[in-house]
LUMKE-199287 format. One record per residue (C-alpha): residue in three letters; x, z, y. Coordinates in nm, 2 decimals, always signed. Each point is the difference from the previous one (the first is absolute). Layout:
// residues N
type->ALA | c1->X | c3->Z | c2->Y
...
END
This chain:
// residues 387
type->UNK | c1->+7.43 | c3->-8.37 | c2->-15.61
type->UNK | c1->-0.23 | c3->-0.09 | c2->+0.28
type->UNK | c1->-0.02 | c3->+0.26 | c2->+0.29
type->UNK | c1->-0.37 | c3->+0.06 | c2->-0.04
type->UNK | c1->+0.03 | c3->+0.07 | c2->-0.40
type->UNK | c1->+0.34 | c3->+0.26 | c2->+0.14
type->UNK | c1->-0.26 | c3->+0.13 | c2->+0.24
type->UNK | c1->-0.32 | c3->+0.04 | c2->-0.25
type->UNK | c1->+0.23 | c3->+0.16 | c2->-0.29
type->UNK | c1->+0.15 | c3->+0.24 | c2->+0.32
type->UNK | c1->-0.37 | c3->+0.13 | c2->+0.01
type->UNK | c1->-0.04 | c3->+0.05 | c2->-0.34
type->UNK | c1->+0.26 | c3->+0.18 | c2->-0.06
type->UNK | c1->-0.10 | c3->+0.26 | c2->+0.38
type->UNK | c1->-0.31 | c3->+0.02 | c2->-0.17
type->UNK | c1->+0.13 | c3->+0.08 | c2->-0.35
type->UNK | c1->+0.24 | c3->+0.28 | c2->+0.14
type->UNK | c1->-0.27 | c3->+0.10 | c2->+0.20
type->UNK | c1->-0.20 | c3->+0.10 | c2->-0.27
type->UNK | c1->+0.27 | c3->+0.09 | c2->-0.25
type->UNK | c1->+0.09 | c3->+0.27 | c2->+0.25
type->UNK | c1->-0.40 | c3->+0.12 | c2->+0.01
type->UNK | c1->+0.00 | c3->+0.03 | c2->-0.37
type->UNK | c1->+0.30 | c3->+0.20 | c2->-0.02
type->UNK | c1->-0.08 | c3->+0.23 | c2->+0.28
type->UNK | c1->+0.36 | c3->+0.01 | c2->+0.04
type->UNK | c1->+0.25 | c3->-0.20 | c2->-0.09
type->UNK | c1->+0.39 | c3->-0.12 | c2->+0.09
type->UNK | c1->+0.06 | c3->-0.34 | c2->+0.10
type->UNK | c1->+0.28 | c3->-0.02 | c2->-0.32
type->UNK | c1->-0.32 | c3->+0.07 | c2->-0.24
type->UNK | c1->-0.20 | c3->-0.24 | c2->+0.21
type->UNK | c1->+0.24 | c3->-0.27 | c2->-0.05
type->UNK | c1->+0.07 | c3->+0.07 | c2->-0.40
type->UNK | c1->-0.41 | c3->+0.04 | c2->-0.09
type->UNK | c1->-0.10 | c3->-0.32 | c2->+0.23
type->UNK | c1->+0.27 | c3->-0.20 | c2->-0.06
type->UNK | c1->+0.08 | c3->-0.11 | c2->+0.37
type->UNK | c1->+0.37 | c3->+0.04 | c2->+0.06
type->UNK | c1->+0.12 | c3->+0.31 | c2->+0.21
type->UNK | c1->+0.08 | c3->-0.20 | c2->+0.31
type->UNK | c1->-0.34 | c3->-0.16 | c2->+0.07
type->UNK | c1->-0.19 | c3->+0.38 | c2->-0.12
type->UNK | c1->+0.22 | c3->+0.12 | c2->+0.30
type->UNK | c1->-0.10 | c3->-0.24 | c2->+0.24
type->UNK | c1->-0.35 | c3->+0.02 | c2->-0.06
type->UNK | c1->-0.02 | c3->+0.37 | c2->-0.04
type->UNK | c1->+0.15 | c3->-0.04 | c2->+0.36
type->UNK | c1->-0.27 | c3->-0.17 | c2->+0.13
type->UNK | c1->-0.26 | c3->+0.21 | c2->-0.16
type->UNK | c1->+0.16 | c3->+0.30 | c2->+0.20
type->UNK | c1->-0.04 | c3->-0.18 | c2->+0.32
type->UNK | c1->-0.34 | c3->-0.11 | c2->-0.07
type->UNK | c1->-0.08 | c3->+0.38 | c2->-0.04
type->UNK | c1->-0.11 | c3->-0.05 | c2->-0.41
type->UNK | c1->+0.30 | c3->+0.19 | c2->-0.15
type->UNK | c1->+0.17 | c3->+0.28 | c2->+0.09
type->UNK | c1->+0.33 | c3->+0.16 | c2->-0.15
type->UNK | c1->-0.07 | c3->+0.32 | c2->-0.15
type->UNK | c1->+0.20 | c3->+0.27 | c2->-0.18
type->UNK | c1->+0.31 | c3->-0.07 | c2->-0.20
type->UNK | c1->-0.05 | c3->-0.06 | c2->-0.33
type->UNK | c1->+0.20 | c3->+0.11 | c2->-0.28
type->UNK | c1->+0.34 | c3->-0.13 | c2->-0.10
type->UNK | c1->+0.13 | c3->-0.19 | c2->-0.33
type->UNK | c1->+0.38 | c3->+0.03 | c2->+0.13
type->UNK | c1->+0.09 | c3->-0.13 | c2->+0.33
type->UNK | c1->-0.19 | c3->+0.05 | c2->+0.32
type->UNK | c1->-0.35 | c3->+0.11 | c2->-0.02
type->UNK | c1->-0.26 | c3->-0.23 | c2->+0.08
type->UNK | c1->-0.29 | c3->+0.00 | c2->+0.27
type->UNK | c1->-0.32 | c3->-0.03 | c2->-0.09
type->UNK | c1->-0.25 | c3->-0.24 | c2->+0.16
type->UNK | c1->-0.39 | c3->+0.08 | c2->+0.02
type->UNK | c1->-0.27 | c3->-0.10 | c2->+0.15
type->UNK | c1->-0.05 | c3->+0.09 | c2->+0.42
type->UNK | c1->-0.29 | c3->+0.12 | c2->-0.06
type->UNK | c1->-0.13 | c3->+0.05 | c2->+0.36
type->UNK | c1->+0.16 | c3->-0.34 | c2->+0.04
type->UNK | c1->-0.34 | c3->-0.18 | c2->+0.08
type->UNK | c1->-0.37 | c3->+0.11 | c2->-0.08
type->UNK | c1->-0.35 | c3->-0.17 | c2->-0.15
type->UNK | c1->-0.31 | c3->+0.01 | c2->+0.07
type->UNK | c1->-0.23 | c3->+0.03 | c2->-0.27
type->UNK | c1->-0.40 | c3->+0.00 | c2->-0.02
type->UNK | c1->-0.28 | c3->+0.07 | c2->-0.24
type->UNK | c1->-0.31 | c3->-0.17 | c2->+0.09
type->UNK | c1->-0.24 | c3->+0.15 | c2->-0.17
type->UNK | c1->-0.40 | c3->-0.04 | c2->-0.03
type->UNK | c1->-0.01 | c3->+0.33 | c2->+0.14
type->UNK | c1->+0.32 | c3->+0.12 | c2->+0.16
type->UNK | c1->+0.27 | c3->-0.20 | c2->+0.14
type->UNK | c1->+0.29 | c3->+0.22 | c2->-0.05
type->UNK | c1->+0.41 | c3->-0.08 | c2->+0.18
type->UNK | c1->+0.34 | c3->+0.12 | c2->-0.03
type->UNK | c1->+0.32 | c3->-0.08 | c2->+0.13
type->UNK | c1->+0.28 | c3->+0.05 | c2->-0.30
type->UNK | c1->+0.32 | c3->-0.06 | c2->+0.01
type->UNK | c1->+0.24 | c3->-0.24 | c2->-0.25
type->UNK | c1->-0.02 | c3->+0.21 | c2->-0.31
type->UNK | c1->-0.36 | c3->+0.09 | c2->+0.05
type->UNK | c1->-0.01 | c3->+0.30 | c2->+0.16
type->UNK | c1->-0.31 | c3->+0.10 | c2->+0.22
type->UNK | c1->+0.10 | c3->+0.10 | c2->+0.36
type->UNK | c1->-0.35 | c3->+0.00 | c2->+0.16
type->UNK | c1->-0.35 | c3->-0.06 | c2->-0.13
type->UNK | c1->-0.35 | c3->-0.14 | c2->+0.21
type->UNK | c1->-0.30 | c3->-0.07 | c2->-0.15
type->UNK | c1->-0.39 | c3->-0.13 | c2->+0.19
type->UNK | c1->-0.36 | c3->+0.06 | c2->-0.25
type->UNK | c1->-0.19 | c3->-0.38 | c2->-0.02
type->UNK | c1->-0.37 | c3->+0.02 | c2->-0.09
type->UNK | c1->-0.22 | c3->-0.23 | c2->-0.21
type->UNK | c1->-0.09 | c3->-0.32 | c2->+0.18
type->UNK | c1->+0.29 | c3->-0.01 | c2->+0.22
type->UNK | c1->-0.02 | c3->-0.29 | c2->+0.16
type->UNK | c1->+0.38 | c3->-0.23 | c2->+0.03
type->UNK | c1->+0.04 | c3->+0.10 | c2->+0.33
type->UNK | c1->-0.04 | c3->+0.38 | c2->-0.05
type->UNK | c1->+0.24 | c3->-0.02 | c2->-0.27
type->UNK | c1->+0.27 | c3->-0.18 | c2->+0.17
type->UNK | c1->-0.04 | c3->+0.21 | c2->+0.30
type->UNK | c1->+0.04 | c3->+0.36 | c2->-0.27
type->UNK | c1->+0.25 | c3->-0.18 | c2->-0.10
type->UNK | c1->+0.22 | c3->+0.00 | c2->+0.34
type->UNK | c1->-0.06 | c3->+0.31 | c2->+0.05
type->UNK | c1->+0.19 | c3->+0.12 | c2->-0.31
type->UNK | c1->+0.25 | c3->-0.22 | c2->+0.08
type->UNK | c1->+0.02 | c3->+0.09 | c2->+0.38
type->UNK | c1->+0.04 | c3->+0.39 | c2->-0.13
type->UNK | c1->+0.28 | c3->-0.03 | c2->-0.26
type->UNK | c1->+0.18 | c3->-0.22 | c2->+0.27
type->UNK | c1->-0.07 | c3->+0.30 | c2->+0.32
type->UNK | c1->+0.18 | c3->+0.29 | c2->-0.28
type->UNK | c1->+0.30 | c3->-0.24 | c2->-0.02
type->UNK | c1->+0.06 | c3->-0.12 | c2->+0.30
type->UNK | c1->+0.32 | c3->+0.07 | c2->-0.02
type->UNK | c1->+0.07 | c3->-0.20 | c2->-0.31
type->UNK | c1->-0.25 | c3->-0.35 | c2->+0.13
type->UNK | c1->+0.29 | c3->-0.16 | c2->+0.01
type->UNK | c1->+0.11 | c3->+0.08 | c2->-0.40
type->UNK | c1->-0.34 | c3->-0.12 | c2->-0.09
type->UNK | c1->+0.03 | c3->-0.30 | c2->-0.26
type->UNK | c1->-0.37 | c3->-0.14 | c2->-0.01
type->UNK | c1->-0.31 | c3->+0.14 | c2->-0.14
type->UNK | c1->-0.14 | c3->-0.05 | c2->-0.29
type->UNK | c1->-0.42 | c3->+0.05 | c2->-0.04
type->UNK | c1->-0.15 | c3->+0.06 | c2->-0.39
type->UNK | c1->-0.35 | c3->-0.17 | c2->+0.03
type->UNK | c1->-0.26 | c3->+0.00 | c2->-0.33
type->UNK | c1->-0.16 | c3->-0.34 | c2->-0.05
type->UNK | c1->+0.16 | c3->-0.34 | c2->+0.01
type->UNK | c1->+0.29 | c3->-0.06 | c2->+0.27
type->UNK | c1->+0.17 | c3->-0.30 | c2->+0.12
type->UNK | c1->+0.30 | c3->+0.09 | c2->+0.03
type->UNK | c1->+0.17 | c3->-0.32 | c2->+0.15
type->UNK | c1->-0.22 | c3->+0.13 | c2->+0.30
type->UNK | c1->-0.08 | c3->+0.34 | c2->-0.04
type->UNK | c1->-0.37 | c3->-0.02 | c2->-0.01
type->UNK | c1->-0.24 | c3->+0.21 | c2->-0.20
type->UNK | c1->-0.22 | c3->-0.26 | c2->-0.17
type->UNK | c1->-0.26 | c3->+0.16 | c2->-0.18
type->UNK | c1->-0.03 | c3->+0.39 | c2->-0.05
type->UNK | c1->-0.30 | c3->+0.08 | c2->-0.24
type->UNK | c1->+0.00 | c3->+0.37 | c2->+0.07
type->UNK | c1->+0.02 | c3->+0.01 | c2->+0.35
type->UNK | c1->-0.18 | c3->-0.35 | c2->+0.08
type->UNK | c1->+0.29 | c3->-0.14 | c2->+0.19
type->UNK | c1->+0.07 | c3->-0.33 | c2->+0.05
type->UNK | c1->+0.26 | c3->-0.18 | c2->+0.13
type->UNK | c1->+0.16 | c3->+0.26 | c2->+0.22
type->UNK | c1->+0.30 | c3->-0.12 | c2->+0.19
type->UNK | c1->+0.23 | c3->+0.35 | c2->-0.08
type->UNK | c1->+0.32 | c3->-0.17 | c2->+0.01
type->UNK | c1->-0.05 | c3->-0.21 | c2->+0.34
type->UNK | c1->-0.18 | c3->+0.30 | c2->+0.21
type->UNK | c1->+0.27 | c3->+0.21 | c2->-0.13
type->UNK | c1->+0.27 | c3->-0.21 | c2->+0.12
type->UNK | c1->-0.13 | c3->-0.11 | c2->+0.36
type->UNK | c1->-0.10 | c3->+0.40 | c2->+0.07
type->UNK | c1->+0.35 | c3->+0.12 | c2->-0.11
type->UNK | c1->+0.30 | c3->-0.28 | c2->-0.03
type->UNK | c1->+0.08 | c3->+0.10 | c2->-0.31
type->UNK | c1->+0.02 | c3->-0.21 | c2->-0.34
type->UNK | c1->-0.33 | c3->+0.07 | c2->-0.23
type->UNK | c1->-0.08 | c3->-0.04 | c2->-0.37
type->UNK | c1->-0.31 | c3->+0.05 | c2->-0.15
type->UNK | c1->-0.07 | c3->+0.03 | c2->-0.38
type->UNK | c1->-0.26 | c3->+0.05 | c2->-0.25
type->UNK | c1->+0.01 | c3->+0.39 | c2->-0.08
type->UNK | c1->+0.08 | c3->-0.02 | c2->-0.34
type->UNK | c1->+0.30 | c3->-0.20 | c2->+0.03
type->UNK | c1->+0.17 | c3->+0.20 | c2->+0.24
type->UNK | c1->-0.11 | c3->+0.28 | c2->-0.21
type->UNK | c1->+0.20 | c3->-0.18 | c2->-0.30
type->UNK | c1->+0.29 | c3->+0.00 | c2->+0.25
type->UNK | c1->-0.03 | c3->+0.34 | c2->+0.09
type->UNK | c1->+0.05 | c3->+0.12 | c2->-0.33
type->UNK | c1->+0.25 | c3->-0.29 | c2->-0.10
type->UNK | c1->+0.22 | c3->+0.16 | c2->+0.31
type->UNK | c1->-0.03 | c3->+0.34 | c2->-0.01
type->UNK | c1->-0.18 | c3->+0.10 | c2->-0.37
type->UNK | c1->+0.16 | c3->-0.25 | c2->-0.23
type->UNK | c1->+0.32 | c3->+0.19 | c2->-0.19
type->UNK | c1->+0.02 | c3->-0.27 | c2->-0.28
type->UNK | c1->+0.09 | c3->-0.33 | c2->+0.13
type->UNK | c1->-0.22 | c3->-0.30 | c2->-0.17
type->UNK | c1->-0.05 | c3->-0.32 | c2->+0.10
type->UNK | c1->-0.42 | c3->-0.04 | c2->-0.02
type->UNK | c1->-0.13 | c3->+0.36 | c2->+0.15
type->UNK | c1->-0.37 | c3->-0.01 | c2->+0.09
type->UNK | c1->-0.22 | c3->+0.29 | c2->+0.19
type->UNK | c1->-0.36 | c3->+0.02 | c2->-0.07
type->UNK | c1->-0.19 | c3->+0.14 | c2->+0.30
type->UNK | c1->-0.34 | c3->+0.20 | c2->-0.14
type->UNK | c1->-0.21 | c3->+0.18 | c2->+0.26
type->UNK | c1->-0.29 | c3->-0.10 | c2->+0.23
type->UNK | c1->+0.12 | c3->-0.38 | c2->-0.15
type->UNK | c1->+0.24 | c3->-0.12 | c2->-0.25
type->UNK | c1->+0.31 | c3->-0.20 | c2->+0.06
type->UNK | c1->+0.35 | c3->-0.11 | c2->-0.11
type->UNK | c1->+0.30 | c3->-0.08 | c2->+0.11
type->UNK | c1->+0.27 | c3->-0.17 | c2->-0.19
type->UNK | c1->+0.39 | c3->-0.02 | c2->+0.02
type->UNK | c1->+0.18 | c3->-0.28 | c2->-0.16
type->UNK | c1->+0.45 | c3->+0.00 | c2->+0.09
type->UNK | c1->-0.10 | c3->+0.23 | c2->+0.29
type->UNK | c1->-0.20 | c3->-0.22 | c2->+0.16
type->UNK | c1->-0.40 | c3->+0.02 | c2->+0.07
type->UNK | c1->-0.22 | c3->-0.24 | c2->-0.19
type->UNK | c1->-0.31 | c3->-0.12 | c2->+0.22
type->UNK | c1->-0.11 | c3->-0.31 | c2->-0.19
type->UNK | c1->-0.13 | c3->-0.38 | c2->+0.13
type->UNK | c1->-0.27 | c3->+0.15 | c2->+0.24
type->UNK | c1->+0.11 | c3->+0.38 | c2->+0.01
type->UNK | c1->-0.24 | c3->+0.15 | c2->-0.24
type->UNK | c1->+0.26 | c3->+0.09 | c2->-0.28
type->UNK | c1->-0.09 | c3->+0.37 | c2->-0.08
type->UNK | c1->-0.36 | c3->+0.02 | c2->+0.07
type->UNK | c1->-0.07 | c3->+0.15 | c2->-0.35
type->UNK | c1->-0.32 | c3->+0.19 | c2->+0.11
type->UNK | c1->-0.14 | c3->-0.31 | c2->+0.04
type->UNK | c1->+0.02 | c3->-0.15 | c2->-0.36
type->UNK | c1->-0.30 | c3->+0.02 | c2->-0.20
type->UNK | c1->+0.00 | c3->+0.24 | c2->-0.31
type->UNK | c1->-0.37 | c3->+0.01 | c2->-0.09
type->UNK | c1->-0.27 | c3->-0.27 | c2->+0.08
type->UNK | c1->-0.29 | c3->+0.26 | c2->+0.01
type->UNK | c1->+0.14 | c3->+0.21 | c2->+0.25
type->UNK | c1->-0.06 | c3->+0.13 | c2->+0.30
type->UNK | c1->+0.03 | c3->-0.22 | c2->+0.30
type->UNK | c1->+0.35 | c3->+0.05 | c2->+0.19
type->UNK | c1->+0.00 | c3->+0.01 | c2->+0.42
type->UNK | c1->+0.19 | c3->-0.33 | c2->+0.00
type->UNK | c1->-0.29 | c3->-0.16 | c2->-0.22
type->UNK | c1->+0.06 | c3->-0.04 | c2->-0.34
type->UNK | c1->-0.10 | c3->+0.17 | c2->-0.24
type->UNK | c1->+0.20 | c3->+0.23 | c2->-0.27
type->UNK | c1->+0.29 | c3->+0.05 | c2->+0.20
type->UNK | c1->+0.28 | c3->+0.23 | c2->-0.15
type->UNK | c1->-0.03 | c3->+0.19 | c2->+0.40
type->UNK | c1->-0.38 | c3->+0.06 | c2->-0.14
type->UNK | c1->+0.10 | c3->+0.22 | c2->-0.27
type->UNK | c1->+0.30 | c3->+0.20 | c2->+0.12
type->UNK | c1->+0.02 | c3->+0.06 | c2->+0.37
type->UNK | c1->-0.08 | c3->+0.37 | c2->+0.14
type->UNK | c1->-0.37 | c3->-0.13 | c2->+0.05
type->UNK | c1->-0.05 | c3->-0.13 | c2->-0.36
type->UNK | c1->+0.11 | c3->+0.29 | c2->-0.12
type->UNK | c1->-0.30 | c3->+0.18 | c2->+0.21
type->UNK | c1->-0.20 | c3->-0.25 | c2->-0.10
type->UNK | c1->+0.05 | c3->+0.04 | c2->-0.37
type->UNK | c1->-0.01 | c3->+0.40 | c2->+0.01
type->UNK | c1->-0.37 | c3->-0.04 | c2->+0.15
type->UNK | c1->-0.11 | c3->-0.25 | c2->-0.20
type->UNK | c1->+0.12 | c3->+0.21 | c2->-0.30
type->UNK | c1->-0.05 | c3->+0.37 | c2->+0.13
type->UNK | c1->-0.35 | c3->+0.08 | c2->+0.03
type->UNK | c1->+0.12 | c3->+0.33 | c2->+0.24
type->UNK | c1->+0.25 | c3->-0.15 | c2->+0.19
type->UNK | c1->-0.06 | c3->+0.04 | c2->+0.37
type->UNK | c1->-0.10 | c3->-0.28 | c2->+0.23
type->UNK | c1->+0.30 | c3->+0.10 | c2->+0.23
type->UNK | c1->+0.23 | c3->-0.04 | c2->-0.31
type->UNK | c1->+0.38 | c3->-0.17 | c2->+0.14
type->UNK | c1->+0.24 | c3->-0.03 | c2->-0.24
type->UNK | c1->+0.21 | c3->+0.26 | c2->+0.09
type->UNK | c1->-0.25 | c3->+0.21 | c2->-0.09
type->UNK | c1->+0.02 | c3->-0.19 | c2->-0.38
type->UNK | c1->+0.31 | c3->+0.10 | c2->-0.01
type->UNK | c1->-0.01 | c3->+0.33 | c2->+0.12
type->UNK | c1->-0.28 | c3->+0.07 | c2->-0.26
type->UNK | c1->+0.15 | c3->-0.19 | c2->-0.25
type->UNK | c1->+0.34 | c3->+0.25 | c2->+0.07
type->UNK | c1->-0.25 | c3->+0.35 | c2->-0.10
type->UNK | c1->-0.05 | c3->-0.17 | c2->-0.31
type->UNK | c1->-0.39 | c3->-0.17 | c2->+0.04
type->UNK | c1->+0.02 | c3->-0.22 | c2->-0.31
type->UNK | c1->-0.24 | c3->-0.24 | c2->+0.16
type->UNK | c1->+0.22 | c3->-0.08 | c2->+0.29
type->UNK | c1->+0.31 | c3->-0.02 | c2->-0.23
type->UNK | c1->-0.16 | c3->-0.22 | c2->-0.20
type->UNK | c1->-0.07 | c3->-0.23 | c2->+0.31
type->UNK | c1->+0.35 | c3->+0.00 | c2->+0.14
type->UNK | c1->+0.12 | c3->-0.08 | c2->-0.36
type->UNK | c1->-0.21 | c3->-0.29 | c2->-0.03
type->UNK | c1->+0.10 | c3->-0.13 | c2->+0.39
type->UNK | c1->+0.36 | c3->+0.05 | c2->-0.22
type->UNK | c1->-0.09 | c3->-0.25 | c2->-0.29
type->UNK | c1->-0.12 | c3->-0.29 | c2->+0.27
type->UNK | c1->+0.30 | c3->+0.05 | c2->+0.23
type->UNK | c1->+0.19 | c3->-0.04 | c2->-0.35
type->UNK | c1->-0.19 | c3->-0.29 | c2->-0.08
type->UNK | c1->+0.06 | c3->-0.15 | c2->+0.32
type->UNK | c1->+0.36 | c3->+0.07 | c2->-0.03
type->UNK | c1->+0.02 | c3->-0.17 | c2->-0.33
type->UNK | c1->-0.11 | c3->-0.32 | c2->+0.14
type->UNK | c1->+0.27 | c3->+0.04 | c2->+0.32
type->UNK | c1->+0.23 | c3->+0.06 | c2->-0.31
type->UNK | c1->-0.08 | c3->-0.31 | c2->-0.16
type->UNK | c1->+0.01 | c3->-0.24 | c2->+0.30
type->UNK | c1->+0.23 | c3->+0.17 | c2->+0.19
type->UNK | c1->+0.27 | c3->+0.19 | c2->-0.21
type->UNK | c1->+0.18 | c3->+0.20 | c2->+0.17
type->UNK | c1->+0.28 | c3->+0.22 | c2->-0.07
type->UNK | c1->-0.14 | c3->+0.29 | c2->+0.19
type->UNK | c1->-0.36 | c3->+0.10 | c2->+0.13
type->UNK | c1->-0.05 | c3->+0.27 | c2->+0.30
type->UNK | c1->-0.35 | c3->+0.11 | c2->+0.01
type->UNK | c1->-0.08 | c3->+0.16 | c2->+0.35
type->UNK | c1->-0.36 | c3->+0.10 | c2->+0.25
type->UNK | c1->-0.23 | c3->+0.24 | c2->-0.03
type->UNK | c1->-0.14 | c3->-0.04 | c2->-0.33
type->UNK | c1->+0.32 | c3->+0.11 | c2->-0.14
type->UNK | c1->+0.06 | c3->+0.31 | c2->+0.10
type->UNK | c1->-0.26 | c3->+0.06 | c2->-0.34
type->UNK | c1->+0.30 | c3->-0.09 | c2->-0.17
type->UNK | c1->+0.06 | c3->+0.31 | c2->-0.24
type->UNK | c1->-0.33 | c3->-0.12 | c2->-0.10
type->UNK | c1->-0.02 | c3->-0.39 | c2->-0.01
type->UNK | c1->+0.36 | c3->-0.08 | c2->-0.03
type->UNK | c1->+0.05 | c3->+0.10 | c2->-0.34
type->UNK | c1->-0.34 | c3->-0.20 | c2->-0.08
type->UNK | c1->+0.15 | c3->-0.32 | c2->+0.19
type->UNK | c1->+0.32 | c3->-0.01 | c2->-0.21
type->UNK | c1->-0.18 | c3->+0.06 | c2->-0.32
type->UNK | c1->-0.25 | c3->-0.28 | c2->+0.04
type->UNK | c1->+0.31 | c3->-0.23 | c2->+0.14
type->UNK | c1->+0.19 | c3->+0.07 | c2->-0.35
type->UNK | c1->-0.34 | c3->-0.06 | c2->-0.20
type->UNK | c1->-0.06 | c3->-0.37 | c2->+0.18
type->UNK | c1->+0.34 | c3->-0.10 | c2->+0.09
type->UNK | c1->+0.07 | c3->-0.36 | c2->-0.21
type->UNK | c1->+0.36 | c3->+0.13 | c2->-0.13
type->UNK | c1->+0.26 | c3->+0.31 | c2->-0.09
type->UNK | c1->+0.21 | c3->-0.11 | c2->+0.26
type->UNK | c1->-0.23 | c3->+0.04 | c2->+0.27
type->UNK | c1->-0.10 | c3->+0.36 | c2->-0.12
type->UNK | c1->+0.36 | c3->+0.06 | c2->+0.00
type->UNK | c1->+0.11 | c3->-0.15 | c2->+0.28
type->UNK | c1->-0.22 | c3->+0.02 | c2->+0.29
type->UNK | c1->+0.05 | c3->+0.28 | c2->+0.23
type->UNK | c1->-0.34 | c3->+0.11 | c2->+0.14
type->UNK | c1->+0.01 | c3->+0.32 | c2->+0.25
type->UNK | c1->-0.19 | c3->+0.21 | c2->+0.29
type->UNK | c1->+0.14 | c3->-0.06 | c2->+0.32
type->UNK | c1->+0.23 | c3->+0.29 | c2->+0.13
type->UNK | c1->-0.03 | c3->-0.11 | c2->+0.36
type->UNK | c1->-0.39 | c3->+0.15 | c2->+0.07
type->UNK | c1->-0.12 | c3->-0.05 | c2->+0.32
type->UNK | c1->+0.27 | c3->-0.17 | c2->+0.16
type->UNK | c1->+0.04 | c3->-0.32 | c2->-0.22
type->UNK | c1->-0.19 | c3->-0.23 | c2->+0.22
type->UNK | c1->+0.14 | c3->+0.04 | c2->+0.32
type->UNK | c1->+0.34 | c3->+0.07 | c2->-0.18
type->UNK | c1->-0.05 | c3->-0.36 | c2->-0.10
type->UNK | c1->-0.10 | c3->-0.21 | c2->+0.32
type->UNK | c1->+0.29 | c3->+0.18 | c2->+0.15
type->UNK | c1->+0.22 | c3->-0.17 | c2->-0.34
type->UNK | c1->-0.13 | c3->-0.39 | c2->+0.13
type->UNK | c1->+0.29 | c3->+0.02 | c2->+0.28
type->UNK | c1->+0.21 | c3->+0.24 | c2->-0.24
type->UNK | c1->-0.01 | c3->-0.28 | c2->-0.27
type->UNK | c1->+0.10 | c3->-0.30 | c2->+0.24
type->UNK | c1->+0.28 | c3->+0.26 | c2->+0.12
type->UNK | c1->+0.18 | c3->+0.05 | c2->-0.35
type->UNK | c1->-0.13 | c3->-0.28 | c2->-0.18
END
């Protein structure tokens, strides 16, 4: 065997002990050895180097099966740190978690409409600059940062290409990020790191194709194929609230027309209660749908269940050129979702081509609120780490 394939198949095997011992929240190296198949002698030597790289630590004994009893290994939790950021069209929004994803300090800066780039990028710093003053401490545990940005992102250079909500275009995140701090920086689309978000720290059945769909002031995906993030030829993959579902529609902010983000977002749904409620107020948001949807106002139900059938239909066609094993529905317009949810999975099981999709295809409502996005760009240097 050549040294370089010894060396590769050496990382391979860190990494899959690595994340064996993340899954199992604790584990012994015996059990690491038996349910990875890597003999006893190189799980030793590797677990050694994982304690002196301050990613494992030996925890309590575990419990015997006749002879000694065993130590445990876990993750160090405190071991190193991430940055992670949700730029949003409104608020940019940081934290600083640690390697199982727990928050140790929070910052967070408003944006207005008609920022211009350098505005941004200089809110930006600012949350970055405030998560690194409350851990001073800890800078040098810091791993990289990772920044959520809606839109279209190059992520070879970390550069926002094209944001339709906020206006944006090509914003240099990554680059202004990394010459103000001296700290690695990856930036991508919000969706996606929300899909690894909830693939990290949501997902308790483990599939191989697990998708999030993203529906509040826009629509997006992200998709997870063997644990890896799936960005497509130009880095458009996921952009579902751009594909056209009506040609008589209204016209979308990016330009077409009929969009699927025309008919579901948290501004659609407005749309549609005005259009269709002679008495609805012109300050109408829709929270306040919702909320009057909640005392029982049949008209506003009725608009919340219908924003429910065009998600479905919207989901069908993800279905169908997608098909995933598991769907994750997350953002604002969700937390309807005692009211449009069970509308969504009806209209999926009415359109759906087969039985075994109906069957088979997971579809649920986050469990990670708020905290998915910037749970997720912290996950970009949490994936390279275990995977």
């Amino acid at each position: 065997m050549q040294r370089g394939t010894f060396e590769w198949m050496k990382s391979v095997n860190k990494t899959t002990i690595l994340n064996k011992i993340r899954l199992s929240g604790s584990i012994s190296r015996a059990d690491i050895a038996k349910e990875t198949g890597i003999t006893p002698p190189t799980v030793s030597s590797i677990v050694k180097e994982l304690i002196d790289e301050n990613l494992v630590k030996e925890s309590h004994i575990g419990r015997s099966t006749g002879g000694r009893k065993p130590t445990l290994l876990q993750l160090k939790e405190d071991g190193y740190y991430v940055i992670g950021i949700d730029a949003g069209s409104k608020i940019i929004k940081g934290i600083v978690c640690d390697l199982v994803g727990q928050i140790h300090s929070r910052a967070e800066a408003e944006i207005w409409p008609n920022i211009t780039k350098e505005k941004f990028l200089e809110c930006l710093l600012t949350v970055v600059e405030q998560l690194l003053t409350k851990n001073q401490h800890d800078t040098g545990k810091v791993l990289g940062i990772g920044v959520a940005m809606h839109g279209v992102i190059d992520i070879k250079t970390g550069t926002s290409l094209s944001s339709v909500n906020s206006g944006l275009i090509n914003v240099p995140i990554k680059q202004t990020l990394e010459n103000k701090f001296g700290l690695p920086v990856k930036v991508e689309n919000n969706s996606r790191a929300m899909a690894l978000g909830e693939f990290w720290f949501g997902n308790e059945n483990a599939v191989k194709r697990f998708a999030v769909i993203n529906i509040g002031r826009g629509v997006g995906s992200g998709l997870i194929v063997d644990n890896k993030l799936i960005h497509g030829a130009q880095g458009v993959t996921g952009e579902i609230g751009h594909t056209t579902i009506s040609l008589e529609g209204e016209r979308c902010s990016c330009g077409n027309i009929g969009c699927f983000e025309t008919f579901v977002t948290g501004d659609a749904i407005v749309r549609r209660a005005k259009r269709m409620i002679p008495t609805a107020p012109e300050n109408l948001t829709a929270e306040e749908v919702y909320r009057l949807a909640k005392q029982g106002e049949k008209q506003y139900i009725h608009i919340l269940e219908e924003t429910g059938r065009l998600i479905g239909i919207g989901i069908v066609n993800f279905i169908h050129t997608v098909n995933p094993d598991k769907i994750i529905l997350s953002g604002g317009v969700m937390k309807s979702k005692e009211i449009i949810f069970p509308i969504i999975k009806k209209t999926i099981h009415e359109r759906v081509l087969i039985d075994k999709l109906r069957v088979e295809t997971i579809i649920e409502v986050s469990k990670l609120g708020d905290d998915i996005t910037v749970l997720g760009a912290a996950t970009l240097w949490l994936n390279d780490l275990f995977y």
